[in-house]
C-alpha positions in Angstrom: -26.6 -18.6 0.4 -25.6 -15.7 -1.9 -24.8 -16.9 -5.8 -21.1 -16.1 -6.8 -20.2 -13.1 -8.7 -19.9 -13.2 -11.9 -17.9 -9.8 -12.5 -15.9 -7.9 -10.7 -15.8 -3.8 -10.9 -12.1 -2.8 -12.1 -10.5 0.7 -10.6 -7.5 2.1 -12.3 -5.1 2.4 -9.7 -1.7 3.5 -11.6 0.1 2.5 -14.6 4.2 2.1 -14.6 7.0 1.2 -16.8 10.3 -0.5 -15.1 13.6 -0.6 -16.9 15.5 -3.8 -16.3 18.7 -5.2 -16.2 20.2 -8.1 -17.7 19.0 -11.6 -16.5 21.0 -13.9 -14.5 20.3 -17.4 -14.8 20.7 -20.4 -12.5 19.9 -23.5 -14.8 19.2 -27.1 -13.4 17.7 -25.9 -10.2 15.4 -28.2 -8.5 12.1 -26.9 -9.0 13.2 -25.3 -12.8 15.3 -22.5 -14.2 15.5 -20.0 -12.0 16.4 -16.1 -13.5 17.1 -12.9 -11.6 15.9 -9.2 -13.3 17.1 -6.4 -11.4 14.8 -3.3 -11.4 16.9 0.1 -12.4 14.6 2.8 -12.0 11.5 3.5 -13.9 8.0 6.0 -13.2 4.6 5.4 -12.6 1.4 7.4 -12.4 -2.4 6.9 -11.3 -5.5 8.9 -10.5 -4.7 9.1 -6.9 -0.4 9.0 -6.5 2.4 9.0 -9.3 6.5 8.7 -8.9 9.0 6.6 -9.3 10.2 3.0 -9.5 13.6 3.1 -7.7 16.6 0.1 -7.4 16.6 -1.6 -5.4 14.2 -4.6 -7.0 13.6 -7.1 -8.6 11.9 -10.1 -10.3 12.9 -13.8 -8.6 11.2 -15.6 -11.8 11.1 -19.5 -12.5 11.0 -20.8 -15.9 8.5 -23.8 -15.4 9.1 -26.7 -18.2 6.5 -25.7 -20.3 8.3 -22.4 -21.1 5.8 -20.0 -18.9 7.6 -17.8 -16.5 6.1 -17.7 -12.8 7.2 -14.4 -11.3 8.3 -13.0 -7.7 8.6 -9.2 -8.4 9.1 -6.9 -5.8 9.3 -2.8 -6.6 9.8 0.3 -4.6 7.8 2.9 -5.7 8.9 6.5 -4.1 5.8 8.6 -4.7 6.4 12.3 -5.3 5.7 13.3 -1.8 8.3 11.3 -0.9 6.7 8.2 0.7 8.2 4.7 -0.1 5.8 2.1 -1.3 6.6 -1.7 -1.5 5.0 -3.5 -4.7 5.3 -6.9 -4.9 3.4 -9.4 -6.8 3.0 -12.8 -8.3 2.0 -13.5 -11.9 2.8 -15.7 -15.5 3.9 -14.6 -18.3 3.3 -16.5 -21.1 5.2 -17.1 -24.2 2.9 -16.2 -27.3 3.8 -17.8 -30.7 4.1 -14.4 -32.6 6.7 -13.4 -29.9 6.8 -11.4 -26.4 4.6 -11.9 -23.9 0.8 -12.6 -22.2 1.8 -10.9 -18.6 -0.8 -11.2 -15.9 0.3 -10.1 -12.4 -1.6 -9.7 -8.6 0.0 -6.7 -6.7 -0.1 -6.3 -2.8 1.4 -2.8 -1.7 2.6 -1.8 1.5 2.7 1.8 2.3 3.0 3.8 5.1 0.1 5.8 7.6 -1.2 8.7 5.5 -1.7 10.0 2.0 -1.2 6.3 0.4 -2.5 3.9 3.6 -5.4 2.8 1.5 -2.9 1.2 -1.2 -3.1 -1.3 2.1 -6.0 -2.4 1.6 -6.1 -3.5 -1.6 -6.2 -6.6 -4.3 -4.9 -5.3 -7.6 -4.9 -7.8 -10.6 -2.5 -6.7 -13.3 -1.8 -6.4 -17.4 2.0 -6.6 -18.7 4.0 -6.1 -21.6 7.5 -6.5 -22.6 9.2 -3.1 -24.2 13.1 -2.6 -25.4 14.9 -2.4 -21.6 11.5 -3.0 -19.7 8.3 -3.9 -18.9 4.8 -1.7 -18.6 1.7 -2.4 -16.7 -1.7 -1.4 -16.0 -2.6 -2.0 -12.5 -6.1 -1.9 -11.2 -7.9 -2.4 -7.6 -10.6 -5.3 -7.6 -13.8 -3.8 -5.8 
């Protein structure tokens, strides 16, 4: 039997920025507080592709009761060749006590035969932060 890893090697895939609209909320849902953030456009760039983060999108969030959001994001990302990519991912963001946010997401991409098929085959873990209108990550591929 092979011992677990105890690391895991980190590739920078691409980093983007999303601009987002305002929340709706749906309070006293049965499994919490429920919010909707649209996605409004936004860029992104890596080593290997770079565009931009087009509508429609979004982020299907729930507030669980001890204040930590669970997110349901997904983004279409329209690399400059013109291929569309589908982003989506699951994460928390966590409240911190001097304000904004601890955001840790786990992309899955979708992307068409060619230039951006290995984006397919991929487990990306994620680092978020909040910004005025947004919300910026660094996303890298788990090797």
């Amino acid at each position: 039997m092979t011992s677990p890893r105890t690391h895991a090697e980190l590739e920078h895939v691409l980093t983007f920025s999303a601009n987002t609209g305002k929340a709706v909320m749906i309070s006293g849902a049965p499994q919490g507080t429920r919010g909707i953030i649209p996605v409004t456009g936004g860029t992104f760039e890596g080593p290997r592709l770079r565009g931009t983060v087009s509508p429609p999108g979004g982020d299907w969030f729930t507030v669980r009761s001890n204040g930590v959001l669970k997110l349901d994001v997904r983004a279409l990302l329209v690399a400059d060749d013109g291929s569309n990519i589908l982003m989506s991912y699951s994460g928390v963001a966590v409240p911190l006590e001097a304000g904004g946010m601890q955001i840790r997401i786990a992309p899955l991409f979708e992307a068409p035969a060619g230039t951006h098929a290995w984006l397919n085959d991929v487990q990306c873990i994620g680092y978020g932060e909040l910004f005025d209108g947004g919300v910026r990550y660094d996303v890298y591929a788990l090797s």
